[in-house]
Each structure stands twice: as C-alpha cells, then as structure tokens.
C-alpha positions in Angstrom: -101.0 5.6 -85.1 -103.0 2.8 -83.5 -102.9 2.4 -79.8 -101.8 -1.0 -78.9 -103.6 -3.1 -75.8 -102.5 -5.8 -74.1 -105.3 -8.3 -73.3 -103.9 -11.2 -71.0 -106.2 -13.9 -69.5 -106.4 -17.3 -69.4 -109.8 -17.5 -71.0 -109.8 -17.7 -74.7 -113.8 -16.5 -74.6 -112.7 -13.5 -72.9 -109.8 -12.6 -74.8 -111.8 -13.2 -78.1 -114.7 -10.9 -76.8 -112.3 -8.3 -76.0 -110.4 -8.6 -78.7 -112.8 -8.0 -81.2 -114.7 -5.1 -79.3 -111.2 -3.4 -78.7 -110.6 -3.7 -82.7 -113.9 -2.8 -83.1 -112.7 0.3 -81.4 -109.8 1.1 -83.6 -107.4 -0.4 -81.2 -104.6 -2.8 -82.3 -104.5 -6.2 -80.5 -101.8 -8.5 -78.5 -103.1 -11.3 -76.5 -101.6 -13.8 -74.0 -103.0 -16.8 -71.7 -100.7 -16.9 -69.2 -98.2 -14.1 -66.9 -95.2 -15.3 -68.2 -96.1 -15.1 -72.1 -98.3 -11.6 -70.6 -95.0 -10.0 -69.4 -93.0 -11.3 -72.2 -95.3 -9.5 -74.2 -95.5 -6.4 -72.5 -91.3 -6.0 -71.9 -90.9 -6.7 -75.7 -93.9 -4.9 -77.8 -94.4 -2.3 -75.0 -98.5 -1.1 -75.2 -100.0 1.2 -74.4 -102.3 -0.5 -72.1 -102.9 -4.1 -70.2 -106.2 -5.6 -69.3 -104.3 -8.3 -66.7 -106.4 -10.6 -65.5 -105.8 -11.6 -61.4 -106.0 -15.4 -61.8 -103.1 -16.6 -64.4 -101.1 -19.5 -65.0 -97.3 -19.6 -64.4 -97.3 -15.9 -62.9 -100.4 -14.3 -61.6 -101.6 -10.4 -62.4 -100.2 -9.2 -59.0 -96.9 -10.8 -59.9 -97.1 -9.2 -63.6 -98.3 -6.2 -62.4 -95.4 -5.6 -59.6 -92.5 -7.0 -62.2 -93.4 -4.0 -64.9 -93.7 -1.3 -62.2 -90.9 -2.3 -60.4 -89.0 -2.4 -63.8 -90.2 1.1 -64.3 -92.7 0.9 -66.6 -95.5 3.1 -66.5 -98.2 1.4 -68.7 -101.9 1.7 -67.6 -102.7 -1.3 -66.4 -106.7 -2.5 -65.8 -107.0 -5.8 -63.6 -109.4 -8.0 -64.3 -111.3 -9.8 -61.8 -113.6 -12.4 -60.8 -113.1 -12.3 -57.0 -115.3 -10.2 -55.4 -113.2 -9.9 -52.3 -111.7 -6.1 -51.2 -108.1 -7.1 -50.2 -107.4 -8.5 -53.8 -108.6 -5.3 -55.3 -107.0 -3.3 -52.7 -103.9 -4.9 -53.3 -103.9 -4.7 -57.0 -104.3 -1.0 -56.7 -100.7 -1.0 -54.3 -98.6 -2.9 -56.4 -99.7 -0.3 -59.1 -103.0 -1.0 -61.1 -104.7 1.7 -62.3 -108.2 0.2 -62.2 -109.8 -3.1 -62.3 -113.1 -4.4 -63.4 -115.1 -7.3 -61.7 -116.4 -10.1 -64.4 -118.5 -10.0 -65.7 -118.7 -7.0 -66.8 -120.2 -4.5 -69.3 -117.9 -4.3 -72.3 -119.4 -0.8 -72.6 -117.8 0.3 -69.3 -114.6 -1.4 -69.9 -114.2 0.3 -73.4 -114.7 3.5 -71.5 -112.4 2.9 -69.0 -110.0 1.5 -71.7 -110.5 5.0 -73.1 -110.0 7.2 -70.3 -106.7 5.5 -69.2 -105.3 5.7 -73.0 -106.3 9.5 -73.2 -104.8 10.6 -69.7 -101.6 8.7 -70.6 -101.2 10.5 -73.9 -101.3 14.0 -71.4 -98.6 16.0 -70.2 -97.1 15.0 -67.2 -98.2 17.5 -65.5 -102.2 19.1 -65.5 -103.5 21.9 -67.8 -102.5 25.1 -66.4 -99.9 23.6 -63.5 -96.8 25.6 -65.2 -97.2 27.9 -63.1 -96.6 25.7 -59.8 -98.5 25.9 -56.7 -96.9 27.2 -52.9 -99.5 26.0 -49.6 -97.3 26.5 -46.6 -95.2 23.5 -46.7 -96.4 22.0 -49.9 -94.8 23.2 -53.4 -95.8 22.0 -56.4 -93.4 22.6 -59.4 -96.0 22.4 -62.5 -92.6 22.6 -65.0 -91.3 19.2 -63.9 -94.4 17.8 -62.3 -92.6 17.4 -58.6 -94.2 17.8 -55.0 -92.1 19.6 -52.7 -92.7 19.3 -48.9 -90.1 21.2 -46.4 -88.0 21.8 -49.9 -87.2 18.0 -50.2 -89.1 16.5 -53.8 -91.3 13.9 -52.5 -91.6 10.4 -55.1 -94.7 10.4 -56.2 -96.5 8.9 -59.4 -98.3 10.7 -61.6 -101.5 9.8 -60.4 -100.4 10.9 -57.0 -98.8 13.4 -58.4 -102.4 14.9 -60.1 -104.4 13.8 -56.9 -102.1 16.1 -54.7 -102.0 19.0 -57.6 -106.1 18.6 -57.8 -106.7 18.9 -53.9 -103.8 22.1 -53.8 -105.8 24.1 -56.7 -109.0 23.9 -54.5 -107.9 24.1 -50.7 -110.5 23.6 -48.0 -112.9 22.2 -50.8 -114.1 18.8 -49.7 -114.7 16.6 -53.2 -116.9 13.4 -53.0 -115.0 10.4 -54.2 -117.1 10.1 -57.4 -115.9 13.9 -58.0 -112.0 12.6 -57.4 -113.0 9.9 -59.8 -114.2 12.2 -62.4 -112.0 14.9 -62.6 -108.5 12.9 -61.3 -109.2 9.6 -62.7 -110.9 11.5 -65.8 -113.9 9.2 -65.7 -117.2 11.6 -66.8 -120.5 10.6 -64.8 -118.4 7.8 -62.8 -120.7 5.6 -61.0 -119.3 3.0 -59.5 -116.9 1.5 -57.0 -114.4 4.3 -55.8 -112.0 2.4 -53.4 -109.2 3.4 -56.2 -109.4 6.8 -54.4 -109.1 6.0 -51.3 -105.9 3.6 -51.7 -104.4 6.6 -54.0 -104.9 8.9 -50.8 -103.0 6.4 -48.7 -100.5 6.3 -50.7 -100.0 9.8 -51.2 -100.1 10.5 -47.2 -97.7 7.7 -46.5 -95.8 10.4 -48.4 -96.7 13.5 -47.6 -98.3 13.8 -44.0 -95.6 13.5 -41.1 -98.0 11.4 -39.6 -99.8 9.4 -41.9 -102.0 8.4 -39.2 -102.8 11.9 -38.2 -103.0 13.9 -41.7 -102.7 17.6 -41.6 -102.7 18.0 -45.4 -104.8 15.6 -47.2 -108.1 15.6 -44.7 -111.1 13.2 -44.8 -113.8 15.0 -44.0 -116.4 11.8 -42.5 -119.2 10.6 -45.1 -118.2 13.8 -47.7 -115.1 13.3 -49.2 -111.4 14.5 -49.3 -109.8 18.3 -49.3 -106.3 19.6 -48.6 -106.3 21.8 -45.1 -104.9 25.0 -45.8 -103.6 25.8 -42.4 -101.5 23.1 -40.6 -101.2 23.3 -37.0 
C-alpha cells in the first residue's frame, strides 16, 4: 500500500515541487496551505508523514506540531524552514519534530530523509535483537515492551529516546560521534550534516534519566568526541 505524506506550506511552488517529486517517488499526496487546514488534515486522513512548514497562516508548524503530539499522535514529522536561527530549530525538535530541513534545500536529501523516517516508522517498536532486554546497574531495558527502567520505576520515553538510550546501553563506555548517533539512531547512512537533533534528543532523555540532569552519570559527553553511557555510576 502507498505511503501517504502530508506536505503543508503556504507556498504553492513548494508544495507543487514536492508534490510531484514525492509522487515521483511512489508516495501518495495530501497538501495544505495553512495549520489549521494542515491539522485538519492530518487528525482526519492520518499519514504517515508531515513536511510542516515553520511559518503558516492561522496556526504556525510549532502550534501543529505540539497539537498532534500532545493529542498522541506519533507521525514523523519534518519541519521545514527558512529561518536560519538555532532556537527555532531547537524548539521544533522539543515540541516533537523529528527533523527539519533549511530552504532551500536539495530535494535529493529531503527524499532521503523522507525515506529514512517512513522506514524506521514501519519498525518494531523496539530495535533488532532488543528481546532480550538489557540490565546496566540501575538502568533496565525491557526489549519485549520497549520500556526503560531506572530504580525499577518505567521511565516515559519516546521511541526515539527510547532507541537512543537502548543504542548507548548495547555499547557501554563507547563514545559515538554525533554523525555516528545520526546514522545508526536516526538511521540516516553517510549523514553529513547538521546534528543538533542529537543533542536536544540527549537532553531530553537525561531530563529523564540522570538524577541530576545537570550532572549526568549515565548518558556522558565526552568534550569534542561524542556521547557514551558510563557503565559505573558513582
């Protein structure tokens, strides 16, 4: 069955260029030039992934983005954005975006990230070969039902933290580059590009996890390397 996507933005060029590379692809297509028509959309035809552009009439992508996650839904969703500024990519990842892309930009890489996100949301919910749960100290990971365990108590985590924390927890004490994360988390091969979607994931995770997000014991930055889960706590 086709995949469906989602393309809102308030730029017809943009949605027609999309829209006929994304059929191109073998993808069905719903479009939408504002948030309100976008989330309309997405509540009644529910696809299998968004490409929400940041600046929209009548509701903007954060407001679309936090509605459908704090609704529960659990659609990829790709922001699109002409702002160059961190904080408005930052806080697109928060509220819940998977990814964005800065316009303009290369309809090959966004057909590849369009990709990636459609193929890790057809996995399991939990990673190849995690039946068999994981036990570091504190930490449990139940593979069977895809839950983090700390002290005993199941911690609320999203899948994505979920296969962050089960990644780091297979490979204890290795330090992986955030291009690494990218690749083998985020499931994009040869990623090259920006790779602040990691590091907002980790915060997220160890406003979760650590006692002290401020002063991890788990999930450790090791300076101009990467990230790796510390197998002895203090």
């Amino acid at each position: 069955m086709d995949k469906t996507v989602l393309v809102v933005d308030d730029e017809a060029n943009i949605v027609d260029i999309l829209t006929f590379n994304l059929e191109r692809e073998g993808y069905a297509v719903l479009s939408a030039y504002d948030g309100q028509e976008g989330l309309a959309l997405a509540r009644a035809r529910k696809p299998d992934l968004i490409l929400l552009d940041l600046m929209l009439p009548k509701l903007n992508g954060f407001e679309v983005c936090k509605t459908l996650r704090d609704e529960g839904d659990t659609v990829p969703i790709l922001m699109l954005t002409a702002r160059e500024e961190e904080s408005d990519k930052v806080r697109g990842l928060e509220l819940g975006a998977d990814d964005y892309i800065t316009k303009p930009f290369s309809v090959r890489e966004l057909m590849a990230r369009v990709g990636s996100n459609l193929r890790r949301s057809d996995m399991p919910a939990r990673p190849a070969g995690a039946g068999q749960g994981l036990t570091l100290g504190r930490i449990r990971l139940d593979g069977e039902t895809a839950t983090c365990y700390k002290d005993g108590a199941a911690l609320d985590l999203s899948q994505r933290e979920y296969e962050l924390i089960y990644f780091l927890c297979s490979n204890p004490d290795k330090v992986f580059s955030r291009e690494e994360l990218m690749e083998h988390v985020w499931n994009y091969a040869g990623y090259v590009g920006d790779v602040r979607g990691v590091d907002v994931a980790v915060r997220r995770l160890r406003e979760k996890l650590e006692d002290d997000p401020a002063n991890p014991k788990f999930v450790m930055t090791r300076r101009g390397l990467g990230y790796y889960f510390q197998s002895q706590h203090n």
